[in-house]
N, C-alpha and C positions, 0 to 999 in steps of 0.2 A: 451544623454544617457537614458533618462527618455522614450522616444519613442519606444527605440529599449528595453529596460526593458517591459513595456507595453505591444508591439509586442510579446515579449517571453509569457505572460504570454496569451496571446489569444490562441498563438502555441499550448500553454500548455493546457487550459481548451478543446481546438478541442481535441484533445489526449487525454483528459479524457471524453469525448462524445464519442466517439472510444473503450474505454474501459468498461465504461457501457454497450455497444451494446457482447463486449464479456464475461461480468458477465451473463447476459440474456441467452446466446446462448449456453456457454460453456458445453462442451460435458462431463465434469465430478466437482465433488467436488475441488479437485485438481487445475483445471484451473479457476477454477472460485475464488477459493484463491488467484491465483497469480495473479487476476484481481482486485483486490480486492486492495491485494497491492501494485499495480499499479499504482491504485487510489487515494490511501495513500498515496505515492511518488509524486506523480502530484499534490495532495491537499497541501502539504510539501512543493514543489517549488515553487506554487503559492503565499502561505502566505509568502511564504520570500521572491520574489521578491514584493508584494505589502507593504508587510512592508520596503525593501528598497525604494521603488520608493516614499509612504507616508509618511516613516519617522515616522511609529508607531512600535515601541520599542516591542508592547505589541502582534502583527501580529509574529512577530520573536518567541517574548516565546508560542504562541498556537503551530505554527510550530514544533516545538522542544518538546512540552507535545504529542501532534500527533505522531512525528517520536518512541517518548519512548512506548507509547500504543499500535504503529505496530509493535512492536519488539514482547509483551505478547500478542498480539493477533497471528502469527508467532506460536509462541512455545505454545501456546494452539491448536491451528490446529492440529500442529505433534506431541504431545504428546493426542489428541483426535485418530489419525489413529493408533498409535502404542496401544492403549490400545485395539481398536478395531481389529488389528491384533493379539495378543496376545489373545483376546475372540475367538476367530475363531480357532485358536490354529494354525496358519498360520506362528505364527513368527519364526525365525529362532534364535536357545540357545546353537547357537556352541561357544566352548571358547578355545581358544590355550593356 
């Protein structure tokens, strides 16, 4: 089991070499967010499968402080475009 955990996590770090190539490249702000998080997500599976396969307790909690910080990085992104759409006077203030 320790192998094919291993395995995953090589899987894993390839796909996040993958995703840095499309942080780089990315055709907008937007995409490059979601690459971002991507990253975040991959950095997240990896520390918890190396802390299952190591058996460090403490690999689990970084994971899990990581996963809480991409959640307010997230909601700072879109609440940066919504303020920006609103300066533009672009937003839409219809209410039923």
């Amino acid at each position: 089991m320790t192998e094919f955990l291993t395995a995953a996590v090589g899987f894993i770090l390839a796909m996040l070499a993958l995703g840095l190539v499309s942080i780089l490249r990315g055709p907008g702000d937007a995409d490059r967010m979601m690459a971002a998080q991507l990253i975040g997500t991959g950095g997240i599976a990896t520390l918890l499968l190396l802390g299952t396969v190591a058996n460090l307790p403490a690999a689990i909690d970084v994971a899990l402080t990581l996963a809480l910080l991409a959640t307010f990085a997230s909601i700072a992104f879109v609440k940066k475009g919504l303020s920006s759409l609103e300066a533009d006077g672009s937003a839409s203030t219809e209410t039923t």
